[in-house]
mmCIF file of the N, C-alpha and C atoms, coordinates in Angstrom:
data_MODEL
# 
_entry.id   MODEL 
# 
loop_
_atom_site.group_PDB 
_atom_site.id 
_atom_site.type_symbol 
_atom_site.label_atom_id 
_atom_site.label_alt_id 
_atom_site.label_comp_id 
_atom_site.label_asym_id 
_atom_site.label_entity_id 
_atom_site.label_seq_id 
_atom_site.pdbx_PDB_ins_code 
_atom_site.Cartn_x 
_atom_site.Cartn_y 
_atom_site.Cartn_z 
_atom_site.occupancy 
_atom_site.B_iso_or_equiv 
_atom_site.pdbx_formal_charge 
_atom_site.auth_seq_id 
_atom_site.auth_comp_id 
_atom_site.auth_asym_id 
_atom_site.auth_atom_id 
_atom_site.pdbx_PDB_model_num 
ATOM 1   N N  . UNK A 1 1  ? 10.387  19.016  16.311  1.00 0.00 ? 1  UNK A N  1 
ATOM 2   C CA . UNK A 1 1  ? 10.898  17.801  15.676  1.00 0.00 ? 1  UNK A CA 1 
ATOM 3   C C  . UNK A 1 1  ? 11.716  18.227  14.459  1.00 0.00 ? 1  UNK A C  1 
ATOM 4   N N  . UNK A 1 2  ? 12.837  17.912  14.531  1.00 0.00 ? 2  UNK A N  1 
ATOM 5   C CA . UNK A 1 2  ? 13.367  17.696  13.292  1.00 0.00 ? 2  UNK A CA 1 
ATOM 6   C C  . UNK A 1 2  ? 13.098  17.623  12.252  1.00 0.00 ? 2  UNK A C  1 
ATOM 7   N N  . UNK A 1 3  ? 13.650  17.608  10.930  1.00 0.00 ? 3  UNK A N  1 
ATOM 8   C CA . UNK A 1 3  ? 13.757  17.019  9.238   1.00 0.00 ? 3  UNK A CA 1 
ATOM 9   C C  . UNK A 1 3  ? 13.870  16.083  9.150   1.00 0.00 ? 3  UNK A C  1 
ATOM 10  N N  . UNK A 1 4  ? 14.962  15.661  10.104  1.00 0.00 ? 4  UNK A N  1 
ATOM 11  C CA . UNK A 1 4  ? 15.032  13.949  9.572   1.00 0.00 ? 4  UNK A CA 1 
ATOM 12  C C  . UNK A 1 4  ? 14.146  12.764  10.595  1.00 0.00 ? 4  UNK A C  1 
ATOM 13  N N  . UNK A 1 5  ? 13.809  13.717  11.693  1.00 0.00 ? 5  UNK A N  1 
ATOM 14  C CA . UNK A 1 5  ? 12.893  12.603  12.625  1.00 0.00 ? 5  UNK A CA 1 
ATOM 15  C C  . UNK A 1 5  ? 11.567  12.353  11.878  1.00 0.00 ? 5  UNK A C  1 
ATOM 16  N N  . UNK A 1 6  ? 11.415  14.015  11.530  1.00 0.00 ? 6  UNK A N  1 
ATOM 17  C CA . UNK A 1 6  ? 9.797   13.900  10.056  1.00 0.00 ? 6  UNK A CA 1 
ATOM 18  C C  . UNK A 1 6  ? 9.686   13.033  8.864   1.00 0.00 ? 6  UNK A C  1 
ATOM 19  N N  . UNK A 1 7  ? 10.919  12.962  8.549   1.00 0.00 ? 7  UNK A N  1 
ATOM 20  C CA . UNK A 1 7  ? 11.151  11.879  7.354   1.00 0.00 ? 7  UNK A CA 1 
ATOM 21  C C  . UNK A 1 7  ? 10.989  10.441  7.798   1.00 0.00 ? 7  UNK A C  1 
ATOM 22  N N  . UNK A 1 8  ? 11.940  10.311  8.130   1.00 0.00 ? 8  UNK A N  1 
ATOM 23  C CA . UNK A 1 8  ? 11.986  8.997   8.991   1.00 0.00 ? 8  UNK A CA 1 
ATOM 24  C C  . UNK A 1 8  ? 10.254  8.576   9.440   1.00 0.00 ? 8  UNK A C  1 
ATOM 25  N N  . UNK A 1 9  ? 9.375   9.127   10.225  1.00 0.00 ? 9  UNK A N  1 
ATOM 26  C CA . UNK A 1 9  ? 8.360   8.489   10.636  1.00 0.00 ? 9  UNK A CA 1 
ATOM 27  C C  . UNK A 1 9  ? 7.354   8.636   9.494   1.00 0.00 ? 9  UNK A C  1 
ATOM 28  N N  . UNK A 1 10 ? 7.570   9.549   8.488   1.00 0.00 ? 10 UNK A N  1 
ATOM 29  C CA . UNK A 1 10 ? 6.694   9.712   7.239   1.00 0.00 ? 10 UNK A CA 1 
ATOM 30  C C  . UNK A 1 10 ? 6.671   8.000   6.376   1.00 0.00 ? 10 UNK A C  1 
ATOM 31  N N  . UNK A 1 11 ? 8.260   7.867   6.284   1.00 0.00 ? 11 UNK A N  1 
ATOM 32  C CA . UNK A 1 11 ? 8.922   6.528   5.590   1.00 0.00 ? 11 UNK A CA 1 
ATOM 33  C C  . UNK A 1 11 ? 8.059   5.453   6.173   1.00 0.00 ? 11 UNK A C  1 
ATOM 34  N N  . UNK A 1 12 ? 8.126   5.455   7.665   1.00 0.00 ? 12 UNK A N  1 
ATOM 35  C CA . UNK A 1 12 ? 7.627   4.152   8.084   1.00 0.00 ? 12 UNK A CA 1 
ATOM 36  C C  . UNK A 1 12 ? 6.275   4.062   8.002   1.00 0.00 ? 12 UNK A C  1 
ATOM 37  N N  . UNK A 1 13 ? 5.506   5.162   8.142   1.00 0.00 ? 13 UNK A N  1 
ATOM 38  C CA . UNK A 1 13 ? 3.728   5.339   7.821   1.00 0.00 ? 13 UNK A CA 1 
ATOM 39  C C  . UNK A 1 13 ? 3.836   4.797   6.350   1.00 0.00 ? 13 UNK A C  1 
ATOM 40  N N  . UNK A 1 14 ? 4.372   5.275   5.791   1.00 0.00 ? 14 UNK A N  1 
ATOM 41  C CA . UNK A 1 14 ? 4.277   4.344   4.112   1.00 0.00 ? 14 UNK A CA 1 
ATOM 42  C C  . UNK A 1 14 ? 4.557   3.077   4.135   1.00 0.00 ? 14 UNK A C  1 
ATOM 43  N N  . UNK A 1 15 ? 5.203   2.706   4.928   1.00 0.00 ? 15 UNK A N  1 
ATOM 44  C CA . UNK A 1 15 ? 5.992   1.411   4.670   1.00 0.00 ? 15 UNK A CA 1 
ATOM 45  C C  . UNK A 1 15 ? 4.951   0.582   5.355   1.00 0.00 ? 15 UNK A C  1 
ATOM 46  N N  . UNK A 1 16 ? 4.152   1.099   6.706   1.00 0.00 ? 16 UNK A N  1 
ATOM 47  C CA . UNK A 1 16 ? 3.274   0.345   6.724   1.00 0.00 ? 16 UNK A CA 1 
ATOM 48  C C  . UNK A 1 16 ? 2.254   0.185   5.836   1.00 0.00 ? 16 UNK A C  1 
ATOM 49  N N  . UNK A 1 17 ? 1.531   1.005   5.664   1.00 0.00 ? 17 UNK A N  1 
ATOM 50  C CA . UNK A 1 17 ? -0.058  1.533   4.878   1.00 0.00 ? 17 UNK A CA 1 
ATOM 51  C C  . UNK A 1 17 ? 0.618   0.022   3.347   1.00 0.00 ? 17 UNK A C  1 
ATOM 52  N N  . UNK A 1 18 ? 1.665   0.082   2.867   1.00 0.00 ? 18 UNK A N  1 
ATOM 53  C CA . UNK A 1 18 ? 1.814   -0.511  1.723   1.00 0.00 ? 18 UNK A CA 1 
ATOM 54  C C  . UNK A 1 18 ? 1.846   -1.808  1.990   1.00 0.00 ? 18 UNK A C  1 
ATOM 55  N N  . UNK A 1 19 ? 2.452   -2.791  3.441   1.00 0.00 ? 19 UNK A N  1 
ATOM 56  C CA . UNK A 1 19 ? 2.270   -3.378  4.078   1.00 0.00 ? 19 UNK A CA 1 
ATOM 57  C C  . UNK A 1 19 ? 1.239   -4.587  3.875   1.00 0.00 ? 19 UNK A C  1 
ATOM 58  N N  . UNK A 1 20 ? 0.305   -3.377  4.855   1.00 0.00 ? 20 UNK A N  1 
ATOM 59  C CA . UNK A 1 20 ? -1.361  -3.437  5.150   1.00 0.00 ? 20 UNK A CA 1 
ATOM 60  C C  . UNK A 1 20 ? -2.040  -3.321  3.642   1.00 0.00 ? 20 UNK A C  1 
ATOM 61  N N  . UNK A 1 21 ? -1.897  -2.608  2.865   1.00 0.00 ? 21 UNK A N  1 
ATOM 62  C CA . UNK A 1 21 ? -3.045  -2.832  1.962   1.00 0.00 ? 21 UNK A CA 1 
ATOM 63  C C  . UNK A 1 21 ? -2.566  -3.463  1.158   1.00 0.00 ? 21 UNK A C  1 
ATOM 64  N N  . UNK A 1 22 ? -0.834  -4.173  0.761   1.00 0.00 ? 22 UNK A N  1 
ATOM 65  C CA . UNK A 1 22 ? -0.721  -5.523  -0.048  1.00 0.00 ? 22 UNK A CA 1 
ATOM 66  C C  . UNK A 1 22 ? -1.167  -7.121  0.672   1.00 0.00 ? 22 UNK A C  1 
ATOM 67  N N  . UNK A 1 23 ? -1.287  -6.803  2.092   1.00 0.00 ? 23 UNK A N  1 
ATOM 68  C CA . UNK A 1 23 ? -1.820  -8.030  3.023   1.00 0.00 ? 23 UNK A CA 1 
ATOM 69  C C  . UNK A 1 23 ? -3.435  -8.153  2.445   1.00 0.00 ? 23 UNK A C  1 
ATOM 70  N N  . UNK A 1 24 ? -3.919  -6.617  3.006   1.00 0.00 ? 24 UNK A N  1 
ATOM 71  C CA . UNK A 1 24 ? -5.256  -6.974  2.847   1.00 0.00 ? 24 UNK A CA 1 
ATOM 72  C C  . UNK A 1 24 ? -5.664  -7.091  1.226   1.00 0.00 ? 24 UNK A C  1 
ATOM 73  N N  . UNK A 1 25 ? -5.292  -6.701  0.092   1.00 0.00 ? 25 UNK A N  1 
ATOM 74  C CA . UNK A 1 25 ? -5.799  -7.156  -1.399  1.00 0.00 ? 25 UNK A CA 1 
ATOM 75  C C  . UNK A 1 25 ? -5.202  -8.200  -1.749  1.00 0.00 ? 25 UNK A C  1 
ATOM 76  N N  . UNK A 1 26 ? -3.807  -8.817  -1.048  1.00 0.00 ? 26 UNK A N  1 
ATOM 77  C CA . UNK A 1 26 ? -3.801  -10.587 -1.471  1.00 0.00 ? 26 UNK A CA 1 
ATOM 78  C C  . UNK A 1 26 ? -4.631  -11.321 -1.019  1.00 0.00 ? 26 UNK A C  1 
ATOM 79  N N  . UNK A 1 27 ? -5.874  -11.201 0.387   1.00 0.00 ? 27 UNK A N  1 
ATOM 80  C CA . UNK A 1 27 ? -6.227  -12.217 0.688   1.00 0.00 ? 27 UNK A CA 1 
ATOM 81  C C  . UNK A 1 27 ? -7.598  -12.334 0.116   1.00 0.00 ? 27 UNK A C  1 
ATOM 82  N N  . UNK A 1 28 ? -7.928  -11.511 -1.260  1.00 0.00 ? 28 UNK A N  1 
ATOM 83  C CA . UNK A 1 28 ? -8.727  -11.218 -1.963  1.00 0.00 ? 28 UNK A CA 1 
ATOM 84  C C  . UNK A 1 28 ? -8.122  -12.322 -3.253  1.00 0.00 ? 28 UNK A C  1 
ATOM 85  N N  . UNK A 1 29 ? -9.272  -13.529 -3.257  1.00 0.00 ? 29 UNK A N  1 
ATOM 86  C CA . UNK A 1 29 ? -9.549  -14.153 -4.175  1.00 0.00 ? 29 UNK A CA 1 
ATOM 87  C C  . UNK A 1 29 ? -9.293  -13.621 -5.702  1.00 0.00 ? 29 UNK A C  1 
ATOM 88  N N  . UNK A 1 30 ? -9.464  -14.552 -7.103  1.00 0.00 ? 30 UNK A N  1 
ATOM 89  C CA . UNK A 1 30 ? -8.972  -14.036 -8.131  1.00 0.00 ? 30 UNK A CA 1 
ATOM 90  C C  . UNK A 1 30 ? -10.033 -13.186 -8.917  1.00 0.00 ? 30 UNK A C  1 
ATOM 91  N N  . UNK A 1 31 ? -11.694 -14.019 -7.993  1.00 0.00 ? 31 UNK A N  1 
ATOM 92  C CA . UNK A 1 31 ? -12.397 -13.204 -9.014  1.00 0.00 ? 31 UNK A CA 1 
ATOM 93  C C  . UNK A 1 31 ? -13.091 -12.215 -8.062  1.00 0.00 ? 31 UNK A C  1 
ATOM 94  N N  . UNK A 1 32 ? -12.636 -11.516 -6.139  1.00 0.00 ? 32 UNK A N  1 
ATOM 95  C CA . UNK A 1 32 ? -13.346 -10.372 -6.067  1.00 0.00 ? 32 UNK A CA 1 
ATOM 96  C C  . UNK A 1 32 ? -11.897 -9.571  -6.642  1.00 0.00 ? 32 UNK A C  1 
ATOM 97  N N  . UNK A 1 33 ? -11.056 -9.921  -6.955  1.00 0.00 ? 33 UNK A N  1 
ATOM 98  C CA . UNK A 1 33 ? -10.036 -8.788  -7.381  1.00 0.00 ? 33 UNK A CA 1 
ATOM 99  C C  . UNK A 1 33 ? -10.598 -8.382  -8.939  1.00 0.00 ? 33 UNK A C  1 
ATOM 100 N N  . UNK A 1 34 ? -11.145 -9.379  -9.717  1.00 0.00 ? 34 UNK A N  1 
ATOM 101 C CA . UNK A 1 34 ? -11.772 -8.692  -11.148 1.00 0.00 ? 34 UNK A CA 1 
ATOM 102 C C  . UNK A 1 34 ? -12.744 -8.480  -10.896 1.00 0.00 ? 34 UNK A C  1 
ATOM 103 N N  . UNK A 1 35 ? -13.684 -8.283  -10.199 1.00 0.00 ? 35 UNK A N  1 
ATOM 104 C CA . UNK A 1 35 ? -14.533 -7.425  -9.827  1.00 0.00 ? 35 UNK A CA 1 
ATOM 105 C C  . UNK A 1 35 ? -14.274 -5.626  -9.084  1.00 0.00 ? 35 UNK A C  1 
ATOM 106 N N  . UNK A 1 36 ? -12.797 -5.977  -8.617  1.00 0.00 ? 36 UNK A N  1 
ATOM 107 C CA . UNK A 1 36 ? -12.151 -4.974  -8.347  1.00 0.00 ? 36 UNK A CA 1 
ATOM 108 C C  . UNK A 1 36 ? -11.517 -4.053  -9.397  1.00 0.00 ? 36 UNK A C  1 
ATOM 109 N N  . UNK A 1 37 ? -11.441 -4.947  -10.863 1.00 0.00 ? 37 UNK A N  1 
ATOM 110 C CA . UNK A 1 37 ? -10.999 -4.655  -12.362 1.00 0.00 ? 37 UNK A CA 1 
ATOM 111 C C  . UNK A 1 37 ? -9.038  -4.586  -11.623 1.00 0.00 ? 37 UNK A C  1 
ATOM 112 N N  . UNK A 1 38 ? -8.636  -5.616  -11.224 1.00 0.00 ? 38 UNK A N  1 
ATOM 113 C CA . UNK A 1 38 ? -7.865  -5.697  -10.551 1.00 0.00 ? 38 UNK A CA 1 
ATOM 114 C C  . UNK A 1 38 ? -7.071  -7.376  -11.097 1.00 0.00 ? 38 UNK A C  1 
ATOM 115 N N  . UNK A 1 39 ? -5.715  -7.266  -11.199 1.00 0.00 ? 39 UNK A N  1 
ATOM 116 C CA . UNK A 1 39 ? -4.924  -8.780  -11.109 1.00 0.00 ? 39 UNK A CA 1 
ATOM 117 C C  . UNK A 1 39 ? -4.052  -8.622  -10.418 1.00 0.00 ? 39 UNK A C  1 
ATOM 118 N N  . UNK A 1 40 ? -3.919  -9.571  -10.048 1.00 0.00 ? 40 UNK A N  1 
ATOM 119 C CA . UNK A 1 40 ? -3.226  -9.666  -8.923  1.00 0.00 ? 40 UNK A CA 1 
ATOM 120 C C  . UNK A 1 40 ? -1.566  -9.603  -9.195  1.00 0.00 ? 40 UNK A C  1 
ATOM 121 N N  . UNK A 1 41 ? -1.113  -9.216  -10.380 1.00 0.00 ? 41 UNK A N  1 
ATOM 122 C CA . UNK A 1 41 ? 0.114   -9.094  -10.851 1.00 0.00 ? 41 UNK A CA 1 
ATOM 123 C C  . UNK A 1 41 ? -0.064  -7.739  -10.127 1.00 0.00 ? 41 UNK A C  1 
ATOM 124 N N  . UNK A 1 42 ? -1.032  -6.688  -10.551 1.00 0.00 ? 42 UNK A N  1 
ATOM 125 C CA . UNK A 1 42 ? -0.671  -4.806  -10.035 1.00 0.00 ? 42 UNK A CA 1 
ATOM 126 C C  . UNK A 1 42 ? -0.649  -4.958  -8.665  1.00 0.00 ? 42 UNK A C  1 
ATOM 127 N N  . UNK A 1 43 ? -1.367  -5.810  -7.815  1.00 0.00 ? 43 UNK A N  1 
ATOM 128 C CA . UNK A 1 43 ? -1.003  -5.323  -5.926  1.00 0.00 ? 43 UNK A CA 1 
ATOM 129 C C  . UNK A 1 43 ? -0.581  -4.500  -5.430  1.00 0.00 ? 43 UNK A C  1 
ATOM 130 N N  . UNK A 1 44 ? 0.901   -4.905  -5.647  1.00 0.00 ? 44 UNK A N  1 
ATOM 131 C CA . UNK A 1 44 ? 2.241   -4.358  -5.490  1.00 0.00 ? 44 UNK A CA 1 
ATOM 132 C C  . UNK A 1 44 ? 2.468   -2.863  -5.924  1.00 0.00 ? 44 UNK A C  1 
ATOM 133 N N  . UNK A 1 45 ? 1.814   -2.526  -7.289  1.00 0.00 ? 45 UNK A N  1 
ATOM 134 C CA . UNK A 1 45 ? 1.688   -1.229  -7.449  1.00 0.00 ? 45 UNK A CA 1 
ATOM 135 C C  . UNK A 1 45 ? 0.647   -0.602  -6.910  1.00 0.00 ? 45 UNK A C  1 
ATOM 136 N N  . UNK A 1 46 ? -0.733  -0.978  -6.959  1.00 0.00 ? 46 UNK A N  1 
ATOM 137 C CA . UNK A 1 46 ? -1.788  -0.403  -6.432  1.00 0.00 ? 46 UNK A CA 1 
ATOM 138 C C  . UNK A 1 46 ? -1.617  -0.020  -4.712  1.00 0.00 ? 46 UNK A C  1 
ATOM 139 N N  . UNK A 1 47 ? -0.665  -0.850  -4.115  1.00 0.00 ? 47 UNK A N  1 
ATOM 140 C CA . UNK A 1 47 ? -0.230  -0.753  -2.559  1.00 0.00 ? 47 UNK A CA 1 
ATOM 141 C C  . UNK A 1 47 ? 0.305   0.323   -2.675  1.00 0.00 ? 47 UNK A C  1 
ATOM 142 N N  . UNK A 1 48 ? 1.655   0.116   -3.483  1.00 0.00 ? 48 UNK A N  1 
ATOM 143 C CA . UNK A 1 48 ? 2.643   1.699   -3.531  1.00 0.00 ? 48 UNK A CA 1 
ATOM 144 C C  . UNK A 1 48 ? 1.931   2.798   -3.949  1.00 0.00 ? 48 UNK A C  1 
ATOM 145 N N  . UNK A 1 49 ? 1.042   2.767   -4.831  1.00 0.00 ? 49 UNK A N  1 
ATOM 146 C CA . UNK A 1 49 ? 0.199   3.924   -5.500  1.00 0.00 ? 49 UNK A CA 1 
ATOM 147 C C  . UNK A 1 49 ? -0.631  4.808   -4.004  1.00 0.00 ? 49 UNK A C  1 
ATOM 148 N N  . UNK A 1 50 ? -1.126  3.623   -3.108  1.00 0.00 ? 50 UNK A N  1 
ATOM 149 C CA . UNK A 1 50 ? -1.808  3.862   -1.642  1.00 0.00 ? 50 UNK A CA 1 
ATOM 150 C C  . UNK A 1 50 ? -1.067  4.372   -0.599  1.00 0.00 ? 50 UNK A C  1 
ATOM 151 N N  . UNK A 1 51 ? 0.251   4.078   -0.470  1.00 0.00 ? 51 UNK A N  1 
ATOM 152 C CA . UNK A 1 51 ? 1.520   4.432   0.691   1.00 0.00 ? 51 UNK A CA 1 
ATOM 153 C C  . UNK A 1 51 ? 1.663   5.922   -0.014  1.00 0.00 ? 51 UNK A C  1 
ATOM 154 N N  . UNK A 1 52 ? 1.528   6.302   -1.239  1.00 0.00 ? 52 UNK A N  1 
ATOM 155 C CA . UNK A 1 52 ? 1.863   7.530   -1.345  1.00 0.00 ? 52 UNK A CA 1 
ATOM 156 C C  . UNK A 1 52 ? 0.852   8.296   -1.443  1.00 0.00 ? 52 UNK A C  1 
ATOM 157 N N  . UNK A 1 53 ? -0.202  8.147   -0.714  1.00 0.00 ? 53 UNK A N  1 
ATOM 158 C CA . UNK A 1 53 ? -1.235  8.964   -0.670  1.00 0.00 ? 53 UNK A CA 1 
ATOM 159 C C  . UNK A 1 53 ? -0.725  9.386   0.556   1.00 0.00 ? 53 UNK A C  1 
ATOM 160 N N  . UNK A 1 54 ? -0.282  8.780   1.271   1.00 0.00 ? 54 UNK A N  1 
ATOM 161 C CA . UNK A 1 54 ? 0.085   9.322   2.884   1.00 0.00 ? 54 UNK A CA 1 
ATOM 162 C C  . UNK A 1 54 ? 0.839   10.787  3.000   1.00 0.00 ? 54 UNK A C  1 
ATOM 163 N N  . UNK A 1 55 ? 0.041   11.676  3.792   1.00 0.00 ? 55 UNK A N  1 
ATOM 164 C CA . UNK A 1 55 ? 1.129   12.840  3.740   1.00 0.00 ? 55 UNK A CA 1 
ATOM 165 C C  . UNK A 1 55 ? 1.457   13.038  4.700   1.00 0.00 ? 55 UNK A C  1 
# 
């Protein structure tokens, strides 16, 4: 496989995983997310922070 076929399917594994875990922590209420020590303003980062765990 290629460089850029590796890239390319790396991109989209992130793109899901960030997806999936901003789906699944929005449908998390306001107070299990502060129990999570979590607002729901970070999601969005805490998702991206998760897509780049992917290697």
């Amino acid at each position: 496989m290629n460089a850029w076929a590796a890239d390319v399917r790396l991109r989209v594994e992130r793109f899901r995983v960030f997806r999936q875990t901003l789906s699944e922590m929005g449908a998390l209420n306001n107070k299990e997310l502060a129990d999570l020590g979590l607002h729901r303003s970070e999601l969005r980062r805490v998702a991206y922070q998760a897509s780049r765990e992917v290697c």
